[in-house]
C-alpha positions as CSV (number, residue, x, y, z in Angstrom):
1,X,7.7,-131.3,-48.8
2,X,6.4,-131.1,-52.3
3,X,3.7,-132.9,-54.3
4,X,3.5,-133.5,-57.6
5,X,0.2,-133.9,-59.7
6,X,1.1,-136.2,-62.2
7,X,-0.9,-135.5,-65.6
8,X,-1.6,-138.7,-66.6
9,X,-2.4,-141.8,-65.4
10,X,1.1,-143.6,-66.1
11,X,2.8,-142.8,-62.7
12,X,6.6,-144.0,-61.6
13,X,6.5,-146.5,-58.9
14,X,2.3,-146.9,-59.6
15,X,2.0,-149.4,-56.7
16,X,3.3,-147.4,-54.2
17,X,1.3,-144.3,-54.8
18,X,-2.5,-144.2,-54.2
19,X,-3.3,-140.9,-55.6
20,X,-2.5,-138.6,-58.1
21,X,-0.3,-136.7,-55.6
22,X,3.2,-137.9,-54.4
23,X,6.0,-136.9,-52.0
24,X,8.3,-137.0,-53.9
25,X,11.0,-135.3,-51.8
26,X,10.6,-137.6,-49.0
27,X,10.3,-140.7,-51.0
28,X,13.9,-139.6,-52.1
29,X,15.7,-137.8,-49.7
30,X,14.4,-140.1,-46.5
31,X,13.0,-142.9,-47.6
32,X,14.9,-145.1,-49.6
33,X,18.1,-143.9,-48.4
34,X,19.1,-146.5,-45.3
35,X,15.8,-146.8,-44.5
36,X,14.1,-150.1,-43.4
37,X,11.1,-150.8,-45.8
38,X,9.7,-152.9,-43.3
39,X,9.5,-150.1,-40.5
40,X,6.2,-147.9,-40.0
41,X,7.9,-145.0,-40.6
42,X,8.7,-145.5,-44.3
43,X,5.1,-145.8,-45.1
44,X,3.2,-143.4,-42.5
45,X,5.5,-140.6,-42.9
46,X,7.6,-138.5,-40.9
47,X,7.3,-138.6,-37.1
48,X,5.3,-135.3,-35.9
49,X,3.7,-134.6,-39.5
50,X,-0.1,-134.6,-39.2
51,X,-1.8,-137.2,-41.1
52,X,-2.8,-135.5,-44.4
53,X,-5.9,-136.8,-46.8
54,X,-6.4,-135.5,-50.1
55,X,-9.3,-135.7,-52.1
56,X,-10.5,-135.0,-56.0
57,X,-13.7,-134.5,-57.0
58,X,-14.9,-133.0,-60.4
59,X,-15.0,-129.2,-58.8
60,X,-12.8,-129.1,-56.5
61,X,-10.3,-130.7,-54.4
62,X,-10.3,-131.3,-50.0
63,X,-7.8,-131.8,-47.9
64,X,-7.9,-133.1,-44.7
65,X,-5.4,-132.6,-42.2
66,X,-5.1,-134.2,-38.6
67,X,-3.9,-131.9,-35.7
68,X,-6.0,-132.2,-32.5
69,X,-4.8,-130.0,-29.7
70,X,-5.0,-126.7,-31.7
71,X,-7.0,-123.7,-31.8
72,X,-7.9,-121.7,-35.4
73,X,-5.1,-119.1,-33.5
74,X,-2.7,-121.8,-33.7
75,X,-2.5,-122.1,-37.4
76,X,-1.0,-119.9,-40.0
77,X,-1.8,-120.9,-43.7
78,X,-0.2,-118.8,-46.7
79,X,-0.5,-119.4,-50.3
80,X,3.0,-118.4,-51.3
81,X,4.6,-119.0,-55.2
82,X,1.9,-122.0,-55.6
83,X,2.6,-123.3,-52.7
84,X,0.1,-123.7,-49.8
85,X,1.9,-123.5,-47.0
86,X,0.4,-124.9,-43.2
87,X,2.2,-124.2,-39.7
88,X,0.9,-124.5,-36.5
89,X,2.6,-123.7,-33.0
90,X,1.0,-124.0,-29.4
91,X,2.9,-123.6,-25.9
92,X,1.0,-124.3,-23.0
93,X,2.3,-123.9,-19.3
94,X,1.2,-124.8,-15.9
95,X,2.7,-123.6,-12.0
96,X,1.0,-124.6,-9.1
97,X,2.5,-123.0,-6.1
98,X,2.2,-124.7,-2.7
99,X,3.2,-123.9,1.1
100,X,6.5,-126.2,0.5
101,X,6.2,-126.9,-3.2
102,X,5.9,-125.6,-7.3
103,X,5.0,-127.6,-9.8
104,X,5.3,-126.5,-13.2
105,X,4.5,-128.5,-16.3
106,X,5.0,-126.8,-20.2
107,X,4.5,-128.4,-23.3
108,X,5.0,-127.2,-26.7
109,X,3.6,-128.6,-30.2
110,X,4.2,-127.2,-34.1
111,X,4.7,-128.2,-37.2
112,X,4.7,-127.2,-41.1
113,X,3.5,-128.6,-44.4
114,X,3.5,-127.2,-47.5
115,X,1.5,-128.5,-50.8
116,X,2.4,-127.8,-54.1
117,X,-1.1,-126.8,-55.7
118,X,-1.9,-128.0,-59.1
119,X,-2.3,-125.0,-61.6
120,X,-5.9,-126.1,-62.2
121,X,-6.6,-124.6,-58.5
122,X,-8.2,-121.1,-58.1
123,X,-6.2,-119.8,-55.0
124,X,-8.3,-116.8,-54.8
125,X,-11.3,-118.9,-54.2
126,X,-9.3,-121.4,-51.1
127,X,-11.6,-122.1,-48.3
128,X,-10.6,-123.3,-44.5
129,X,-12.0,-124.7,-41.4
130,X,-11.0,-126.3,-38.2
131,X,-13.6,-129.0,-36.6
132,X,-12.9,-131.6,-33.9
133,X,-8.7,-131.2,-34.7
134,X,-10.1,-131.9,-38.3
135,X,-8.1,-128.5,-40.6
136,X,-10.2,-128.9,-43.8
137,X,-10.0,-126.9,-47.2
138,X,-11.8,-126.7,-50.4
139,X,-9.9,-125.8,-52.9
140,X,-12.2,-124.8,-56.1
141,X,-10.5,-125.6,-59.6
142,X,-10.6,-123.5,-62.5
143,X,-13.9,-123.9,-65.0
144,X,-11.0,-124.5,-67.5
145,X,-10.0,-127.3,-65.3
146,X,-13.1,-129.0,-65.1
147,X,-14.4,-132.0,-66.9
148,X,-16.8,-131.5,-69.8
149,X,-18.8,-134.2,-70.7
150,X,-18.4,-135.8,-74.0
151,X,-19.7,-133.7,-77.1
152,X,-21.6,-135.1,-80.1
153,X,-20.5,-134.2,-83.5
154,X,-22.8,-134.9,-86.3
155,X,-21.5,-136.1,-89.3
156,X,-22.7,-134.4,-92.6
């Protein structure tokens, strides 16, 4: 998956994006072609992605992503070409063994998202957490990157 920061505020298709980033390889690829606009699924995303919130504030950017069930062990995050790049993968596996019986029960959960990063991030300077199935970063932006506020010029 990719998203794109657009630069301005004119965006393509402005009322179906909320933010100033977009799938944009989805939207393409899955969602328009023979899709139903009126099922869940073309809004919400793909089935098994973690819900994903991204935010922007004047320093930095956070991003929110939703996978309860995990451990920190689970995950595997790497910054690769611009690119941050989020897997998990958990196995679990139960046996019981009885006189005259075995139960066993397994289950296995992963998945994978990667973000395009805007070039106004630093990516030395990326910092993560896992809370309550909460994966959270802080991505600082560049002191180029940040807003000024307005200057004064005199005029002589």
């Amino acid at each position: 998956m990719t998203l794109v920061k657009f630069k301005n505020r004119r965006r393509p298709f402005n009322s179906l994006m909320s933010s100033d980033f977009f799938d944009m390889d989805n939207f393409f690829d899955n969602r328009l072609m023979g899709r139903n606009v009126f099922d869940l699924d073309f809004w919400n995303g793909k089935r098994g992605e973690p819900a994903l919130n991204i935010k922007e504030t004047e320093d930095h950017f956070e991003i929110e992503l939703a996978a309860p069930g995990f451990s920190k062990k689970d995950f595997e995050v790497t910054i690769d070409d611009g690119c941050l790049n989020i897997a998990a993968e958990k196995e679990i596996s139960k046996e019981e063994k009885e006189k005259d019986y075995t139960r066993r029960e397994f289950s296995y959960n992963s998945f994978e998202r990667s973000l395009q990063l805007p070039d106004s991030v630093k990516e030395e300077a990326i910092k993560a957490q896992y809370k309550d199935g909460i994966l959270s970063f802080n991505l600082a932006k560049k002191e180029e990157a940040k807003k000024k506020p307005p200057k004064t010029i005199q005029i002589a």
